[in-house]
C-alpha positions in Angstrom: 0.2 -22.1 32.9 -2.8 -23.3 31.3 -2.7 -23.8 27.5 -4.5 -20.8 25.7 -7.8 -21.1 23.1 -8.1 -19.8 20.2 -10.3 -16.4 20.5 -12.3 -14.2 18.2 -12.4 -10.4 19.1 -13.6 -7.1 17.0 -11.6 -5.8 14.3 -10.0 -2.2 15.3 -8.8 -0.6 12.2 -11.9 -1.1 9.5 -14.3 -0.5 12.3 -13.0 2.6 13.3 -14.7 6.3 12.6 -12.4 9.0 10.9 -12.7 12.3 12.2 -11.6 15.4 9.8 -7.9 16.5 10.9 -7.6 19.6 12.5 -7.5 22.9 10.9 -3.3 23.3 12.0 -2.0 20.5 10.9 -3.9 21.1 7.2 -2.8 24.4 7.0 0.4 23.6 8.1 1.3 21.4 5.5 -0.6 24.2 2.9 2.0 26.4 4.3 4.9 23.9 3.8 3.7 23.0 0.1 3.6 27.1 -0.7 6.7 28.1 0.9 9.0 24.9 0.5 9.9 22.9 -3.0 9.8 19.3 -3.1 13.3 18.7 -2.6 13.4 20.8 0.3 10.3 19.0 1.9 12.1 15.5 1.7 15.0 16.9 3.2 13.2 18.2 6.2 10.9 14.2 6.4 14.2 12.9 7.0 14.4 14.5 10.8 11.0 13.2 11.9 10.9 9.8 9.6 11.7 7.3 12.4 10.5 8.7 15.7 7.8 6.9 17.5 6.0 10.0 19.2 3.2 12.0 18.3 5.2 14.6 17.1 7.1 12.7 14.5 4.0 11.2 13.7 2.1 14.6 13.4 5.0 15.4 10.9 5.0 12.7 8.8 1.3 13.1 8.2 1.9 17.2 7.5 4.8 16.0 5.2 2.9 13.6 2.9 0.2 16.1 3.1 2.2 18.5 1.6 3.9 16.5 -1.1 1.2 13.8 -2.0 -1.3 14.4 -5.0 -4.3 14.1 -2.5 -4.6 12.9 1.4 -7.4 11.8 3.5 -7.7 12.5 7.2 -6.8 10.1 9.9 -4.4 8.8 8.0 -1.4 6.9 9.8 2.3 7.0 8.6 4.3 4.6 11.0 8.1 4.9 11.7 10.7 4.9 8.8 8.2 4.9 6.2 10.1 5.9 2.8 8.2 7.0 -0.5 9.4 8.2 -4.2 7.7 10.6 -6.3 4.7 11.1 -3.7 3.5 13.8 -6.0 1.9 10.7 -7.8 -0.1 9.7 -4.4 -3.9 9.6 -4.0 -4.4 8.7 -0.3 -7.6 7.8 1.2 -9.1 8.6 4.8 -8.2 6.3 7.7 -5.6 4.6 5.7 -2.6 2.9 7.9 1.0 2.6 6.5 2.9 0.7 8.8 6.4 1.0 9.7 9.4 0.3 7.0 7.0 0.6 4.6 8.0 1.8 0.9 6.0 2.9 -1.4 8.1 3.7 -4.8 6.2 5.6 -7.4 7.3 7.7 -10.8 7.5 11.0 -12.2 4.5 9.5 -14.5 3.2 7.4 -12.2 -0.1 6.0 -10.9 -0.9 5.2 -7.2 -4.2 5.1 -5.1 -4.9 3.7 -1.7 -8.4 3.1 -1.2 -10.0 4.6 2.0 -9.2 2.5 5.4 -6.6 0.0 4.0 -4.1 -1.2 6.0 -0.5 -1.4 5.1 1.5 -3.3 6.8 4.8 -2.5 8.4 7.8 -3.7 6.0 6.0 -3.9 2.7 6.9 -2.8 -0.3 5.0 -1.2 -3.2 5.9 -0.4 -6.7 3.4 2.1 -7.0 4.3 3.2 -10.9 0.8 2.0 -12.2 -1.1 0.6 -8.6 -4.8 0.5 -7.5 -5.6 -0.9 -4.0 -9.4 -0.1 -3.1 -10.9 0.3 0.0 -11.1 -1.6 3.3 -7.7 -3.8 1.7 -5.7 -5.4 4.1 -1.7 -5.6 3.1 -0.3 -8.2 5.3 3.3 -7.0 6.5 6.3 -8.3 4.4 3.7 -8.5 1.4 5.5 -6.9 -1.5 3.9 -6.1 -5.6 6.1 -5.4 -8.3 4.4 -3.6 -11.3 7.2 -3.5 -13.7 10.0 -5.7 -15.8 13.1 -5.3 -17.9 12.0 -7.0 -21.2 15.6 -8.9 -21.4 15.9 -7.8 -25.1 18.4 -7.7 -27.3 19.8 -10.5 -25.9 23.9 -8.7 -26.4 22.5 -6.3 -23.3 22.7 -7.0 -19.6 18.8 -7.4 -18.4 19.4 -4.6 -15.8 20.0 -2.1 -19.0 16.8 -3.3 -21.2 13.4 -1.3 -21.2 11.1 -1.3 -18.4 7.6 -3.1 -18.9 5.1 -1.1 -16.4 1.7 -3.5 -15.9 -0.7 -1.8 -14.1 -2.0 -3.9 -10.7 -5.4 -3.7 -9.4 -6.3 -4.7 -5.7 -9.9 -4.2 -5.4 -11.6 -3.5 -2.1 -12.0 -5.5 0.8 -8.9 -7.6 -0.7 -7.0 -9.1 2.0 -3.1 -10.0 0.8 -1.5 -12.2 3.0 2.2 -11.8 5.0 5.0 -11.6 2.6 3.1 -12.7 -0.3 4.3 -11.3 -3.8 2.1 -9.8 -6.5 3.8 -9.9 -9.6 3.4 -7.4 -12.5 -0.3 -6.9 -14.5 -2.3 -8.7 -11.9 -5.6 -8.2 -10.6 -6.6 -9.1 -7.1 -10.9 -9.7 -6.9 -13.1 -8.0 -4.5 -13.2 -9.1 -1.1 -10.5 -11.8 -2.8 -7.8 -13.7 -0.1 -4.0 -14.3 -1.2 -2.6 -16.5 1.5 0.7 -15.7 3.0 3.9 -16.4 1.1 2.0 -16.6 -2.4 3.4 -15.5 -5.3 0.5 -14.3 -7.5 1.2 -14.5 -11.3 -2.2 -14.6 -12.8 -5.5 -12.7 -11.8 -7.8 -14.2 -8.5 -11.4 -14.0 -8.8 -13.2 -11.7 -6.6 -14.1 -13.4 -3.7 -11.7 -16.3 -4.4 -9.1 -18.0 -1.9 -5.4 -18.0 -3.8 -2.2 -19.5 -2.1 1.2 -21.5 -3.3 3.8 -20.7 -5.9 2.2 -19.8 -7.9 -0.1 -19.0 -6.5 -3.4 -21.1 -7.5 -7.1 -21.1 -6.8 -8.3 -23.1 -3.7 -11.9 -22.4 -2.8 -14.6 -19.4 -3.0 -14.6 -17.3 1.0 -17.9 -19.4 2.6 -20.7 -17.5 1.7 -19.8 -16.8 -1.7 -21.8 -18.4 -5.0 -19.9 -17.5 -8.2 -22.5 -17.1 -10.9 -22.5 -19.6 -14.2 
């Protein structure tokens, strides 16, 4: 078998066009959010949350629809996808959560997800005080954590001591790498790279390339000329 080459093809998901969602599934889920409470609604995700077909699929969508503070069209939930407080969601058009994914947000929470980002499958989100713009790319694995415990008094177990929410911003046409870890009160530049398995303590430049633990500055994307 001969030995393969490297290859460059066309990007599918931030190339493609989003249509507007037909007229059933919308007022389906306006039906769902009239008739049916909250609780009731997550009940009822639970039967189509981890089939594969297009009407598990269709579901999902007229769930989150129903539940989430706004929704785009064309939006794509993938198989076992899990959410809390969804009431706190602002979801944009053509936006792709992948499979596994959790999104965990709060009764006074914060969350947006920019227009055509991609989530990957397996990720997790704390999504109490979260920005991601548009066109981001969220490798799978990738996790942020927007929140913790302040360890104090010193007499009480950590696990028991307030919560510290820092909001994280991820500002369009980010790209986070696979299983990298954005830790609380960052900010992730515009069209700014975070290579995979960085753990980002500190704020990266927009248009900057950031990778290690911690995660530290290596060069600016080719192209780029950061102004004095």
């Amino acid at each position: 078998m001969a030995e393969s080459e490297q290859r460059v093809v066309l990007a599918t998901h931030g190339r493609q066009s989003i249509e507007p969602d037909s007229e059933f599934e919308v007022g389906l889920s306006d039906h769902l959010c009239e008739q049916h409470s909250p609780e009731e609604l997550k009940a009822q995700y639970a039967r189509f949350q981890y089939g594969d077909d297009g009407f598990n699929s269709l579901m999902r969508r007229v769930i989150w629809r129903a539940m989430a503070k706004s929704f785009g069209n064309g939006v794509q939930i993938g198989s076992g996808a899990q959410f809390k407080h969804i009431e706190t969601f602002e979801i944009g058009d053509g936006v792709f959560i992948g499979a596994q994914a959790n999104i965990q947000g709060r009764y006074d929470g914060y969350c947006v997800i920019g227009a055509h980002s991609w989530i990957g499958p397996q990720s997790y989100l704390d999504a109490r005080d979260l920005v991601i713009g548009e066109y981001v790319g969220w490798g799978p694995g990738a996790k942020v954590l927007g929140s913790e415990h302040s360890g104090l008094p010193l007499d009480v177990p950590i696990i028991q001591t307030d919560l510290e929410i820092k909001p994280v911003h991820v500002k369009a046409e980010a790209d986070i790498g696979v299983n990298a870890v954005l830790l609380p009160g960052v900010t992730i530049g515009k069209g700014a790279i975070v290579g995979a398995g960085a753990v980002v303590t500190e704020d990266v430049a927009d248009y900057a390339v950031a990778a290690g633990v911690p995660a530290k500055f290596l060069k600016w994307r080719e192209g780029y000329e950061p102004q004095d």
